[in-house]
PAZAPA-4460 file (N, C-alpha, C; in steps of 0.05 Angstrom, whole numbers, plus 32768, in hexadecimal, padded with zeros to 4 digits):
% residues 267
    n_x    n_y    n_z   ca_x   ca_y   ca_z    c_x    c_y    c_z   seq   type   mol
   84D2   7278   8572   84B7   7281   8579   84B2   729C   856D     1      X     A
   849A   729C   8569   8498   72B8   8555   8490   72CE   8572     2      X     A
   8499   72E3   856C   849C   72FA   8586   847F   7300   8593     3      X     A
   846D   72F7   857D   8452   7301   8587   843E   72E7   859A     4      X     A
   8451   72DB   8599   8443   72BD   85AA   845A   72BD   85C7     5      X     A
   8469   72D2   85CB   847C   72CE   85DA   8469   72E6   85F0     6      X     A
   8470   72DB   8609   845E   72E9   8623   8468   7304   861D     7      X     A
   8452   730F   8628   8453   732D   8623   845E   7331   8645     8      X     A
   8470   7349   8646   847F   7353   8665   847A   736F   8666     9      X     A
   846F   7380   867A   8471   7390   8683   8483   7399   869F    10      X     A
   8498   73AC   8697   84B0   73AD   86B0   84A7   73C0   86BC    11      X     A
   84AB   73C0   86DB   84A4   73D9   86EF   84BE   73DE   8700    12      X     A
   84CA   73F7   86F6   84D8   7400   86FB   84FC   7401   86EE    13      X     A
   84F8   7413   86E8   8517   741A   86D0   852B   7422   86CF    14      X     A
   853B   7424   86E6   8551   7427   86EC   8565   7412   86E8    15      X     A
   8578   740E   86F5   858D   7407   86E6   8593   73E8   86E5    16      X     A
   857F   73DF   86F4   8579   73C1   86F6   8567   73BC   86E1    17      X     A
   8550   73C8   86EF   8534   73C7   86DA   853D   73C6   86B5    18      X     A
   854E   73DD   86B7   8553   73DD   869A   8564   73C2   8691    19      X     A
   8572   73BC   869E   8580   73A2   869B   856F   7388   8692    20      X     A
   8561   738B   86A6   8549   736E   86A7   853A   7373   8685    21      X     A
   852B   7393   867E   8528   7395   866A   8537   7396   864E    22      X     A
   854A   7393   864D   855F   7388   863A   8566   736A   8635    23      X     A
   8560   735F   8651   8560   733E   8649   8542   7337   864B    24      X     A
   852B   7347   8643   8512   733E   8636   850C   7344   8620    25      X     A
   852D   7358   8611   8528   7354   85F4   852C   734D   85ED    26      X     A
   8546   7340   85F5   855D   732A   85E4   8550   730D   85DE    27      X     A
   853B   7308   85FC   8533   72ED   85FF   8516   72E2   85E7    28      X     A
   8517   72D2   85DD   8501   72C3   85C7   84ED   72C9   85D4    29      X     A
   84EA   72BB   85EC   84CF   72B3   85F5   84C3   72C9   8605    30      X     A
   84C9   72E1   8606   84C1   72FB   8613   84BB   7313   85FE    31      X     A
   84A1   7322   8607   84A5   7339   85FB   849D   7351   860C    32      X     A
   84AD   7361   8608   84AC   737F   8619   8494   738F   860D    33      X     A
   8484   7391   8624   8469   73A2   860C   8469   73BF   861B    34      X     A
   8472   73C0   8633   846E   73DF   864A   8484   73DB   8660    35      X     A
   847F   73F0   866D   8490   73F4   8682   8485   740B   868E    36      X     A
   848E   740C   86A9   848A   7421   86B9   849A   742F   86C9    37      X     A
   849D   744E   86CF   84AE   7454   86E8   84A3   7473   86E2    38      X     A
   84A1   7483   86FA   849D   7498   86FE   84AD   74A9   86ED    39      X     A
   84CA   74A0   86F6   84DB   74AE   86E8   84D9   74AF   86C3    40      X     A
   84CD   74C4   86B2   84D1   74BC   869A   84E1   74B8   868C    41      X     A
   84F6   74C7   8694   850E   74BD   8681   851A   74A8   8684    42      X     A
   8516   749E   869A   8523   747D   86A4   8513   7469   8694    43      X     A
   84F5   746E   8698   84DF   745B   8682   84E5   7465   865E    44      X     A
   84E7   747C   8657   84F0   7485   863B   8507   7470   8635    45      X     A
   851C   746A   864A   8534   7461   863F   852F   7440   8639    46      X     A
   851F   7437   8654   851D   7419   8650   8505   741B   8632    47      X     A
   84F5   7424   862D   84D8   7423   861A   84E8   7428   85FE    48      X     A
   8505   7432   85FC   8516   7436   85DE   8520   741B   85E2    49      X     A
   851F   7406   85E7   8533   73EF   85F0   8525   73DB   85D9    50      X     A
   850E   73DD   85CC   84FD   73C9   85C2   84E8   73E7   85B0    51      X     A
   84DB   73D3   8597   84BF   73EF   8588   84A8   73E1   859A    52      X     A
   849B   73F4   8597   847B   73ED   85A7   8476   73F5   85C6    53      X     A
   848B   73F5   85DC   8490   73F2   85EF   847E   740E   85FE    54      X     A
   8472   740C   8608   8457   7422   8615   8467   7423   8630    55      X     A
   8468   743E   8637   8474   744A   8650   845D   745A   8662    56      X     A
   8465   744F   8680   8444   745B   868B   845D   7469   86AA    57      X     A
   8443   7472   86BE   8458   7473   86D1   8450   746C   86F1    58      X     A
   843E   745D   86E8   8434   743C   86FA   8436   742A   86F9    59      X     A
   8434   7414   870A   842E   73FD   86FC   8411   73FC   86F8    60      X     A
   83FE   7409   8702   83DC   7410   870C   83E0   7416   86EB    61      X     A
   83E3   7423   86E0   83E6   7432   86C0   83ED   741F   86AA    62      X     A
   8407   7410   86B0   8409   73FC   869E   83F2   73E6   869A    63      X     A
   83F1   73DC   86C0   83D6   73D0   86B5   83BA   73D0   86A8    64      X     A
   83B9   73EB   86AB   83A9   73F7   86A1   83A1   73F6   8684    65      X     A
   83BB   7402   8673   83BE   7402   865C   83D3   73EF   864E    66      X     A
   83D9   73E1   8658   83E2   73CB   8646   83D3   73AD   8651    67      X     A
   83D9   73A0   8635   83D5   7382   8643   83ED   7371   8640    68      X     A
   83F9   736A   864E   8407   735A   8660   840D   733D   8665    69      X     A
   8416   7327   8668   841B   7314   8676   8420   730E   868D    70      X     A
   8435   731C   868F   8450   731B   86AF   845B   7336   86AC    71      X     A
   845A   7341   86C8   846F   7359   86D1   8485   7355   86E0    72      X     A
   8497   7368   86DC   84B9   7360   86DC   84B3   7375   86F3    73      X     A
   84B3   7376   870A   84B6   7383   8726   84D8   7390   8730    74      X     A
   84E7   73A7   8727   84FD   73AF   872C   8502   73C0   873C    75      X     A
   84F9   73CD   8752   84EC   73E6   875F   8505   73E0   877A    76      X     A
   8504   73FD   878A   8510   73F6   87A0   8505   73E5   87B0    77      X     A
   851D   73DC   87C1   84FC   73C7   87E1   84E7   73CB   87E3    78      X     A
   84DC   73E6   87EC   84C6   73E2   87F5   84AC   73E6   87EA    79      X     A
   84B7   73E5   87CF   84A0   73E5   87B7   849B   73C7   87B0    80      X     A
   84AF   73B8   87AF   84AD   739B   87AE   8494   738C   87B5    81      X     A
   848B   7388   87C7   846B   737E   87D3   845D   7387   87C8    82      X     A
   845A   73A5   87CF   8441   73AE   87BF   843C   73A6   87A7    83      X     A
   844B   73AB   8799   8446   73B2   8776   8449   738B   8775    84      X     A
   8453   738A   877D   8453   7361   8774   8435   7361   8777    85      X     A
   8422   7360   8792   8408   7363   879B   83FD   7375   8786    86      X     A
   83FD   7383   877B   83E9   738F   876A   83F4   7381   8753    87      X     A
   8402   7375   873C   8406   7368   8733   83FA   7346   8734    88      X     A
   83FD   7345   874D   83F3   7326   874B   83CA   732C   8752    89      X     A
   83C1   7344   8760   83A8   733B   8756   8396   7350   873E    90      X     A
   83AB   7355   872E   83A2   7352   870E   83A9   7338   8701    91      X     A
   83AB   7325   8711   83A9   7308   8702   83CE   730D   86EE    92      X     A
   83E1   7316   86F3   83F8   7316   86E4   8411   7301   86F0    93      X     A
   841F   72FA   86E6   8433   72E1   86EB   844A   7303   86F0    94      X     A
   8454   72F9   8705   8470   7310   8705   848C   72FA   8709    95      X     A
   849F   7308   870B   84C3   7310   8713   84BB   7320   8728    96      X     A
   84C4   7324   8741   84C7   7331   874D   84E7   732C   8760    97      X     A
   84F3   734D   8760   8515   734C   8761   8513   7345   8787    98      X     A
   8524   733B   8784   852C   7333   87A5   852D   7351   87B0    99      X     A
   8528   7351   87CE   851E   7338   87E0   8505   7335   87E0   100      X     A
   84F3   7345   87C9   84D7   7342   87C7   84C5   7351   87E0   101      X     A
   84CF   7353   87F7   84BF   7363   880B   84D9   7367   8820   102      X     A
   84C7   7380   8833   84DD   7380   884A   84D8   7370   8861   103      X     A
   84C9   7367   8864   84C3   734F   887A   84AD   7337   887C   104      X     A
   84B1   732A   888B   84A2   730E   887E   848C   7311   8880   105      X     A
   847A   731E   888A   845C   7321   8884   8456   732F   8874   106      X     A
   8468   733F   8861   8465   7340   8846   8466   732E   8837   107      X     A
   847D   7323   883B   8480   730A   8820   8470   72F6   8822   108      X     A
   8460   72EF   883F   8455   72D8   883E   8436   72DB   8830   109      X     A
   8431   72FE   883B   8418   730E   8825   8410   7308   8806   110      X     A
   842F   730F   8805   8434   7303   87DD   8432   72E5   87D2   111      X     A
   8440   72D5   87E1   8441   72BE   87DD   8427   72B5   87DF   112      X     A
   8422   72BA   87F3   83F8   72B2   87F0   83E1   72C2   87DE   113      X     A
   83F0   72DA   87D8   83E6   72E3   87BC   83DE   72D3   87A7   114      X     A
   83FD   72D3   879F   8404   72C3   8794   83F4   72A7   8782   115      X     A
   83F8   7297   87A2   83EA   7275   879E   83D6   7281   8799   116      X     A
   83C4   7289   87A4   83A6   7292   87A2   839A   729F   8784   117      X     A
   83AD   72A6   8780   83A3   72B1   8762   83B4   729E   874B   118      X     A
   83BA   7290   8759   83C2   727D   873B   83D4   7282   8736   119      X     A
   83EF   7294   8738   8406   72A4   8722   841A   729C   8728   120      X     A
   842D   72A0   871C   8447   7290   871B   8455   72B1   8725   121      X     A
   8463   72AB   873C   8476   72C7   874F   8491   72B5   874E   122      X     A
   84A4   72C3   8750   84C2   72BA   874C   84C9   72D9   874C   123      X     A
   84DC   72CA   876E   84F0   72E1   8771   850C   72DD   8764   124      X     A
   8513   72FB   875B   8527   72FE   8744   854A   72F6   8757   125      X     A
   854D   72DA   8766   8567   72D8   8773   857E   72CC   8763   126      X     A
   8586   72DF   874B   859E   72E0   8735   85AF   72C9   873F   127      X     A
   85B7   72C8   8756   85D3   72BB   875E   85CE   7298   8755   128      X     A
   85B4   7291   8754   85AD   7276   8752   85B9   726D   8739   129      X     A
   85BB   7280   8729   85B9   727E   8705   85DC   7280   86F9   130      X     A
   85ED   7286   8718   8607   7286   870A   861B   726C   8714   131      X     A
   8626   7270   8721   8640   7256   872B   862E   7245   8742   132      X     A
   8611   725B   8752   8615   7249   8765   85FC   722B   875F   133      X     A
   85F2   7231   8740   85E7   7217   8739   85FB   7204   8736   134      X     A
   8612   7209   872E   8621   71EC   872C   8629   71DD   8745   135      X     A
   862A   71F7   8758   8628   71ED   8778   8617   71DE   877D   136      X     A
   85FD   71E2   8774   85E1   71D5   8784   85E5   71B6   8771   137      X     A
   85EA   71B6   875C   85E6   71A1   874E   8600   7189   875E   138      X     A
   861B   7193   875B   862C   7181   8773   8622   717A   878C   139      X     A
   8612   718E   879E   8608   7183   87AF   85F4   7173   87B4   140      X     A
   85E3   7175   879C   85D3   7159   8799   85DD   7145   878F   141      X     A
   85F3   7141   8785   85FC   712E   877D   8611   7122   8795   142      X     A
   8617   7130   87AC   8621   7122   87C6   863B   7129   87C3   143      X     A
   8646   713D   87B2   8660   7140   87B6   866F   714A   87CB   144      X     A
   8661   7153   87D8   8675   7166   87F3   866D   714A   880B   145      X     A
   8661   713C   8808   8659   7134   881B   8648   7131   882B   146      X     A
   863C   7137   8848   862B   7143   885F   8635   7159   8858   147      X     A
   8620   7170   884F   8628   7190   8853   8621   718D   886B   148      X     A
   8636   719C   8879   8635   71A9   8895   8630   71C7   889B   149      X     A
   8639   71D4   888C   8645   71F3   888D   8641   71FF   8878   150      X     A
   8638   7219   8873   863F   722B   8863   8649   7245   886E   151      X     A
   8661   7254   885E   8661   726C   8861   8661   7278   8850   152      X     A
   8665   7295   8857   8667   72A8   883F   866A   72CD   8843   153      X     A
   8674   72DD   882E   8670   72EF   883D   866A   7308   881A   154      X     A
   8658   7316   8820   865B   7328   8807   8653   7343   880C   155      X     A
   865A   7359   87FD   865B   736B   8801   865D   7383   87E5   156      X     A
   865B   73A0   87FC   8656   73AF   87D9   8665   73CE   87EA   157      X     A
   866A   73E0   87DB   8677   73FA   87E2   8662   7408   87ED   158      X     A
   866B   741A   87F9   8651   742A   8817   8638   7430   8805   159      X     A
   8620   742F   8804   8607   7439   8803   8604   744F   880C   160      X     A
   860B   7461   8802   860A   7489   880F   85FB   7493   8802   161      X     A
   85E6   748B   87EC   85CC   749E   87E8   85B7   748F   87D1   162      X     A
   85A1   7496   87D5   8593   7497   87CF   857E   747A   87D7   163      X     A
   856C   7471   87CA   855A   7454   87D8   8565   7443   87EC   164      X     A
   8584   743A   87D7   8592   7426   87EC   8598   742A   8800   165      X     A
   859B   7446   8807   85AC   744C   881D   859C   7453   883A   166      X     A
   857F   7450   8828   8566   7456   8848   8558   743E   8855   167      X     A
   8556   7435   886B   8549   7423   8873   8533   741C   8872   168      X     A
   8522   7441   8870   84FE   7435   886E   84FE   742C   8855   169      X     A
   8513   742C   8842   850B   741F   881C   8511   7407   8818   170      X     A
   8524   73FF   8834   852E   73D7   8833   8546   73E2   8828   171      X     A
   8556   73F8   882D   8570   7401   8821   8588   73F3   8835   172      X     A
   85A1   73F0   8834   85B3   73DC   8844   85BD   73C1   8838   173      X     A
   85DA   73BE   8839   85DA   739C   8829   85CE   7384   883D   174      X     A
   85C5   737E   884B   85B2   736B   8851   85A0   735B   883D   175      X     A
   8593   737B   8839   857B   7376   882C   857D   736D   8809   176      X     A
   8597   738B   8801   859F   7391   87EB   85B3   736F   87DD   177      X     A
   85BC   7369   87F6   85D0   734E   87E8   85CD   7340   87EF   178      X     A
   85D4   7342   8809   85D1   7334   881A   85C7   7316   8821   179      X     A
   85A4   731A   8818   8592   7306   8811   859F   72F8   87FB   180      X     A
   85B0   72F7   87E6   85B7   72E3   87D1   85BC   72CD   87E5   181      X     A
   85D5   72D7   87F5   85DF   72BE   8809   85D2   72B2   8817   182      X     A
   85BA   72B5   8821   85A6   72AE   882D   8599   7299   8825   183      X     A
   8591   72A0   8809   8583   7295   87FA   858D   7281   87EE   184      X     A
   85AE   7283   87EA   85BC   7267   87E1   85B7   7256   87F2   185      X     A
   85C2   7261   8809   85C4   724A   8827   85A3   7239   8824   186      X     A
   859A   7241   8823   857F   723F   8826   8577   7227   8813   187      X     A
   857C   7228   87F4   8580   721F   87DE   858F   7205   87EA   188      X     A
   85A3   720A   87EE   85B3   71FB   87EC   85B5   71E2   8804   189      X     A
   85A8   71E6   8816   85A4   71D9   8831   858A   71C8   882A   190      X     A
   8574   71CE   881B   8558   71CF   881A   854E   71D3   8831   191      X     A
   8549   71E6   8840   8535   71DE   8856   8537   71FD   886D   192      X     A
   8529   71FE   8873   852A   7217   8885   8536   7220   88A0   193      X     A
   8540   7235   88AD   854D   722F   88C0   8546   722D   88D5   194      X     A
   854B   7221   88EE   8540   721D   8901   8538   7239   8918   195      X     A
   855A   7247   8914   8559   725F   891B   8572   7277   890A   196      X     A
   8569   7288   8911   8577   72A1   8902   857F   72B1   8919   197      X     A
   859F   72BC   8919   85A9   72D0   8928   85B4   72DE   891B   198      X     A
   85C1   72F6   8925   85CB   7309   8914   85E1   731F   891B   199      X     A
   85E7   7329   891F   85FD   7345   892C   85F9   735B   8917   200      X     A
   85F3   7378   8916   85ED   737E   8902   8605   7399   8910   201      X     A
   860F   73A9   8905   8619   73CA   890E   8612   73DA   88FA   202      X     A
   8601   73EA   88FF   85EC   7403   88F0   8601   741F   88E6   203      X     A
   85F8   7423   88D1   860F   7442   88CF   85F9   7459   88E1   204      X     A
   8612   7460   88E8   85FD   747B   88FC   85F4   748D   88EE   205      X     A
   8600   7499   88CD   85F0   74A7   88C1   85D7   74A1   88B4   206      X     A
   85DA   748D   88A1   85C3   7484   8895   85AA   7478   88AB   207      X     A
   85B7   745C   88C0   85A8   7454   88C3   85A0   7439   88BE   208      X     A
   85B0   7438   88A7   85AF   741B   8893   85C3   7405   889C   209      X     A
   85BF   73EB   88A2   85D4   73DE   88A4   85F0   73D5   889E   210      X     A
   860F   73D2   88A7   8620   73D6   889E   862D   73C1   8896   211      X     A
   862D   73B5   88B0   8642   7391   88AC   8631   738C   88C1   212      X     A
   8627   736B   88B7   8619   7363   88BF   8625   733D   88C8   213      X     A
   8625   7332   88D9   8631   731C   88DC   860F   7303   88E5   214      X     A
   8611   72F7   88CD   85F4   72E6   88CE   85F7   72CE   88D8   215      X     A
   85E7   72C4   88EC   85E7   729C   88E6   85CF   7296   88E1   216      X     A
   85D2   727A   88D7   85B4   7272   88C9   85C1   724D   88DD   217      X     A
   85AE   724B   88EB   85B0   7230   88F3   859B   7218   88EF   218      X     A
   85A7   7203   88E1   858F   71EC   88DC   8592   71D2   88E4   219      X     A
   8580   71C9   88DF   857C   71AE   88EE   8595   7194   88E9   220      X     A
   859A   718D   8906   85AF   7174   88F9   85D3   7183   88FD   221      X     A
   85D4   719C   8904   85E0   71AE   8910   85F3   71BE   88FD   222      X     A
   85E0   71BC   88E7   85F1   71CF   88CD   85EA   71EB   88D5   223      X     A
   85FF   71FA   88C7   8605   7213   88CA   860D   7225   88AF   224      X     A
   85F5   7242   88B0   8604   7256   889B   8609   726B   88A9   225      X     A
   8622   7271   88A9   862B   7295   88AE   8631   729E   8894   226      X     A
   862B   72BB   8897   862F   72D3   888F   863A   72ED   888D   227      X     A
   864F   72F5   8882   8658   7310   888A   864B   731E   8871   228      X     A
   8643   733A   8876   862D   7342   885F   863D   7369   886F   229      X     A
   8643   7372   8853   8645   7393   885D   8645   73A7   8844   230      X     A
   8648   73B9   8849   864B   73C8   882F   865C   73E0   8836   231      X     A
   8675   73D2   8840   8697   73E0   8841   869E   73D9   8834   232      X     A
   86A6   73CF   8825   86B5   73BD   8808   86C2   73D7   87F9   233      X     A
   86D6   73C9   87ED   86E0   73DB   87DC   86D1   73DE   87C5   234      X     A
   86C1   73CB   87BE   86BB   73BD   87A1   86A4   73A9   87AB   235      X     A
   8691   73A7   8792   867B   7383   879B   8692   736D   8799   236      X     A
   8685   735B   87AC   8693   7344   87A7   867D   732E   87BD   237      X     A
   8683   7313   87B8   8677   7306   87C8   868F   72ED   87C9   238      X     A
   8686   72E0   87E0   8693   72C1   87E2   8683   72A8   87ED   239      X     A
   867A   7298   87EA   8672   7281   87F9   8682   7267   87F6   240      X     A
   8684   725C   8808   8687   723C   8809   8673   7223   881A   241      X     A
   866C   7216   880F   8665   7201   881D   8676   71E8   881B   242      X     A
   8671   71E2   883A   8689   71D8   8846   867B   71B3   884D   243      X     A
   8680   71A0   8846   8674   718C   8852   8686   7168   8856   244      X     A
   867E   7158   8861   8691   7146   886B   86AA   7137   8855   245      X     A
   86A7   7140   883D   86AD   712F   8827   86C5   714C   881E   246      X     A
   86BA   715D   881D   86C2   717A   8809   86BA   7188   8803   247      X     A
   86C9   71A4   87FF   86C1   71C0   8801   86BA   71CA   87EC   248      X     A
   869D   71DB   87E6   869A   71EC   87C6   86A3   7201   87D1   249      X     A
   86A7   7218   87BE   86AD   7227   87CA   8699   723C   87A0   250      X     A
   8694   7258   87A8   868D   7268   8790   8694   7283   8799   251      X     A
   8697   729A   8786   868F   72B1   8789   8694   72CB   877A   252      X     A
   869A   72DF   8774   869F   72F3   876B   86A4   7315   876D   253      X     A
   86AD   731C   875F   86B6   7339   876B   86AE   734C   8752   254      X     A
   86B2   7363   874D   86AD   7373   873C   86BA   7398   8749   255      X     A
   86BF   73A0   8743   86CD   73BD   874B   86B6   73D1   8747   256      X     A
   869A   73CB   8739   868A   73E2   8738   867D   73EF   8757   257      X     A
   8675   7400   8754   866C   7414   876A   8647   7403   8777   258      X     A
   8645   7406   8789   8623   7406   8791   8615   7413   878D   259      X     A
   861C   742F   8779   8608   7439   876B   8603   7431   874C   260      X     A
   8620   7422   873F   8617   7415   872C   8600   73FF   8729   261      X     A
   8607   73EE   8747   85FC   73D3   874A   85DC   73DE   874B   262      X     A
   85D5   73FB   874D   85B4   73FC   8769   85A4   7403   8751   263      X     A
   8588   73FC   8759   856E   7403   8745   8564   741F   8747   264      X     A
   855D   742F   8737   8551   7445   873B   853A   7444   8743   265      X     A
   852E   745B   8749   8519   7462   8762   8503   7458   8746   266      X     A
   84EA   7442   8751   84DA   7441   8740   84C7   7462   8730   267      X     A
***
């Protein structure tokens, strides 16, 4: 495809994710990087050297402004998530927006009806679908485990001690921060929603933010997902298995980097 017939992307927000996402919209054919945004300029300077042409603003109100666009790549802490998806989707733009997309459901259900209503294609950015645990979903449509009955799982990341992640009014905490992948598998992976949600959570007394959190997700027919979700870890790592009458999948991963490697900078 010639680069100039390939959708034009504008990214909001450039830190260390954001810049990430913007590196695989240069590599990719069918994308092109035309702007970006973040307060911070040197964080936007760094992603806008990544590609020629690339216009650096320090809005997204600005980008839209002055560029034209296709789809925006949404990378911001939590609680920028909604918003800026919502002002994106009613300038008529197709987004990415990074999990969990809002901090609570009358946000997201805000967006989602955005969304439909204006026509645009919204897709939340939940990575984990795109690695081991598609080959999971694909066995389990194909009936290999059996009756799924069960899922568990448990993932985690090293303490959150400063800055976005580490505050609650920003959606800072692994709940929010990881948490939701596992969620979202179960979810995936079950098809269908749960009947009820419980939870146990123990708060750090400094921050404020959640620590270890022990989740169930219960559904119909008397399946079950737990959760252990914290950010004591020595290291990221995650585990799941689903468990069902035939046989067990099981996926997951680890990595030794820090949770300030893993976190996005402040839009």
């Amino acid at each position: 495809m010639d680069k100039s017939e390939a959708l034009r992307v504008g990214l909001v927000g450039c830190g260390n994710h954001g810049g990430a996402l913007a590196q695989a919209v240069v590599r990719s054919e069918t994308l092109r990087l035309v702007a970006c945004a973040d307060p911070d300029a040197a964080a936007g300077g760094r992603v806008a050297g990544f590609s020629d042409g690339v216009s650096m603003h320090a809005s997204l109100e600005a980008l839209l402004d002055a560029s034209d666009v296709d789809a925006v790549l949404i990378a911001t802490p939590h609680d920028m998530l909604a918003p800026l998806a919502l002002l994106a989707i009613r300038a008529g733009k197709h987004l990415l927006i990074e999990k969990p997309m809002a901090l609570d459901e009358p946000q997201a259900k805000e967006v989602e009806f955005a969304a439909a209503s204006a026509g645009v294609t919204c897709m939340v950015g939940y990575s984990f679908r795109y690695g081991m645990a598609r080959y999971v979903h694909e066995l389990l449509a194909q009936g290999v485990v059996g009756d799924l009955r069960a899922i568990t799982g448990s993932i985690g990341t090293p303490p959150m001690n400063s800055r976005w992640i580490a505050q609650p009014e920003s959606g800072g905490g692994p709940l929010l921060f990881v948490g939701c992948h596992l969620i979202d598998l179960a979810l995936w992976f079950i098809g269908e929603e749960p009947a009820s949600v419980s939870a146990s959570v123990e708060y750090r007394p400094d921050t404020g933010a959640d620590d270890t959190s022990a989740v169930q997700l219960e559904f119909r027919n008397g399946r079950i997902a737990q959760f252990c979700i914290t950010q004591s870890a020595a290291g990221f790592f995650y585990d799941l298995q689903v468990i069902g009458t035939r046989a067990r999948l099981r996926c997951g991963g680890a990595t030794s980097c820090s949770s300030k490697s893993k976190s996005k900078a402040p839009l």
